[in-house]
GUMIPA-909512 format. One record per residue (C-alpha): residue in three letters; x, y, z. Coordinates in Angstrom, 2 decimals, decimal comma. Each point is the difference from the previous one (the first is absolute). Layout:
BEGIN
(site "ala" (X Y Z))
...
This chain:
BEGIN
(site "unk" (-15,56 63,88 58,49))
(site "unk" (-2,54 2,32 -0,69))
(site "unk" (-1,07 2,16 2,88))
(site "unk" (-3,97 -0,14 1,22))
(site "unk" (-0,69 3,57 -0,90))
(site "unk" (1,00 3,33 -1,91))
(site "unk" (0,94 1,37 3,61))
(site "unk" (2,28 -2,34 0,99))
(site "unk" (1,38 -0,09 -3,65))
(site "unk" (0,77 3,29 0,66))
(site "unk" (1,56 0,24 3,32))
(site "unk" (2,43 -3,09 -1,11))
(site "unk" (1,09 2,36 -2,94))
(site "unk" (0,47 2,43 2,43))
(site "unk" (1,94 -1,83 2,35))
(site "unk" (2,21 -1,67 -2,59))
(site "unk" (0,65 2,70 -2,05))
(site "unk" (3,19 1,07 2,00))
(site "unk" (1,14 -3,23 0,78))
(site "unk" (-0,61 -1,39 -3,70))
(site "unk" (-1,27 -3,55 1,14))
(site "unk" (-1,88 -1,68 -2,16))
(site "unk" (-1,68 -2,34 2,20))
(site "unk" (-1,35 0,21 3,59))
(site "unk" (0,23 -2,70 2,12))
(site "unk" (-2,81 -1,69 2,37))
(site "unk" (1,09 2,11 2,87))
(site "unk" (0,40 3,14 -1,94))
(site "unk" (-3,25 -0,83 -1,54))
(site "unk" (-2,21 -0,80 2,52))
(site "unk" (1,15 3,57 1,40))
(site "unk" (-0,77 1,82 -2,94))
(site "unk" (-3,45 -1,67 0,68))
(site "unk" (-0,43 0,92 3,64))
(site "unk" (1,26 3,60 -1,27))
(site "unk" (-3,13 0,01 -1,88))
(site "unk" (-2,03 -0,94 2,02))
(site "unk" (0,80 2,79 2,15))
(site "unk" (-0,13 2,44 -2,69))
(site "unk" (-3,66 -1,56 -1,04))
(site "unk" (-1,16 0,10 3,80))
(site "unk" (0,97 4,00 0,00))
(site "unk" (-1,84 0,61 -3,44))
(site "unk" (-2,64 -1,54 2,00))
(site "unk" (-0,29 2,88 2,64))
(site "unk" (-2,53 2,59 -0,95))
(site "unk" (1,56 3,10 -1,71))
(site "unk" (-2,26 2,30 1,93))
(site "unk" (2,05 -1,72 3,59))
(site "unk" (3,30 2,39 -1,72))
(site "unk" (-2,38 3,36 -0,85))
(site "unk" (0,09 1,05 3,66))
């Protein structure tokens, strides 16, 4: 199954590249998802919040 976006494409490479799986399941999936999310929600936050 191909993943939504490059970002999550990314971060399953990443997290399968030590175990060697080929294939995720839902579970794994879905939090491979809500991992992005996250990671969008903090690309969201202004860069100038970090310059203090």
């Amino acid at each position: 199954m191909k993943s939504p976006t490059p970002v999550v494409d990314s971060a399953v490479n990443w997290l399968c590249a030590d175990q060697n799986v080929a294939l995720l399941s839902l579970d794994e999936h879905q939090a491979v998802i809500g991992a992005n999310s996250f990671i969008q929600s903090l690309l969201a936050i202004p860069k100038a919040s970090f310059a203090k």
